[in-house]
N, C-alpha and C positions, 0 to 999 in steps of 0.2 A: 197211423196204424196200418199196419199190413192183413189183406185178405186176397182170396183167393180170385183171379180174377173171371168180369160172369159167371159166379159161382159154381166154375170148378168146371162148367160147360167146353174150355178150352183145352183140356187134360184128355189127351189119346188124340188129338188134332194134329196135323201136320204147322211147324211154325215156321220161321222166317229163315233157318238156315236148313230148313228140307228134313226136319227129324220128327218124330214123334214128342209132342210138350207131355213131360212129367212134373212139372209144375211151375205156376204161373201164379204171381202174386202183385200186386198192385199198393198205392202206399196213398192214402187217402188226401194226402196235398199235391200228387201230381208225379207218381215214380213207377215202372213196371219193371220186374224181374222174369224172368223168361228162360227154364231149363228144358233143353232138349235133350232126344239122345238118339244116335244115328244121320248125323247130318251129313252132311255131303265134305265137311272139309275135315269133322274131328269125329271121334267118337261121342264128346258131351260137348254143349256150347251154353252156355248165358248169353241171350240179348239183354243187356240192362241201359234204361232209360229215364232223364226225368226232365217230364214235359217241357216245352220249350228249350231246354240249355244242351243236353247230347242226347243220344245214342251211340250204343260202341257194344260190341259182340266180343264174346273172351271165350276162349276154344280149352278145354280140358280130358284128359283121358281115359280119366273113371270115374263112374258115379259118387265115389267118395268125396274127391276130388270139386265136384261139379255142388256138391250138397255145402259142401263146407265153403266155397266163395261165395255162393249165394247169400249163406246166412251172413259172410262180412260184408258182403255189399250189401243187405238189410239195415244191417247196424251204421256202418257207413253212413248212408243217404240219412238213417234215422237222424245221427244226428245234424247232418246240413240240415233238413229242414227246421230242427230246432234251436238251431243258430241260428242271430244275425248275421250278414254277412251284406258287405260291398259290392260294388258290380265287379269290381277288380279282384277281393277275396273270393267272390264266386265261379271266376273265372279262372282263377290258384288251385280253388278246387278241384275241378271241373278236370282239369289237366293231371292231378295229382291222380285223382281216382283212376282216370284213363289207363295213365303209366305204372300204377299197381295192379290196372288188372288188365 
């Protein structure tokens, strides 16, 4: 399940690519989403993370743009975690997501 991460306390913060977070959600078995806007390299960025396996930042140009990968990387992660998966399927993963987004 996805909420909002420290309930919402992280929204008008500065984040990890130097922009202001317009929203921040977290996925209750170990995954964070992370939109900024004005950072130092793009106009919108996604940090997206899930615990232990990556991190990987995706650079976008407009808020529409930036709203609408989020929500497939929401859906995405959703269903890794409700898969089983191998160390080697999760690692297939892991690589796939990356190179889509």
């Amino acid at each position: 399940m996805w909420n909002q991460t420290d309930n919402g306390e992280t929204i008008g913060t500065i984040g990890s690519e130097s922009g202001e977070i317009i929203m921040d959600e977290e996925h209750s078995k170990g995954a964070r989403l992370t939109l900024e806007k004005g950072g130092d390299i793009a106009p919108y960025s996604i940090t997206s993370g899930v615990y232990g396996c990556f991190f990987h930042t995706t650079y976008l140009s407009t808020l529409e743009e930036g709203v609408s990968e989020l929500d497939t990387m929401k859906a995405e992660i959703s269903e890794f975690f409700d898969s089983e998966t191998t160390s080697d399927e999760e690692h297939d993963w892991i690589m796939a997501f990356v190179g889509r987004h």
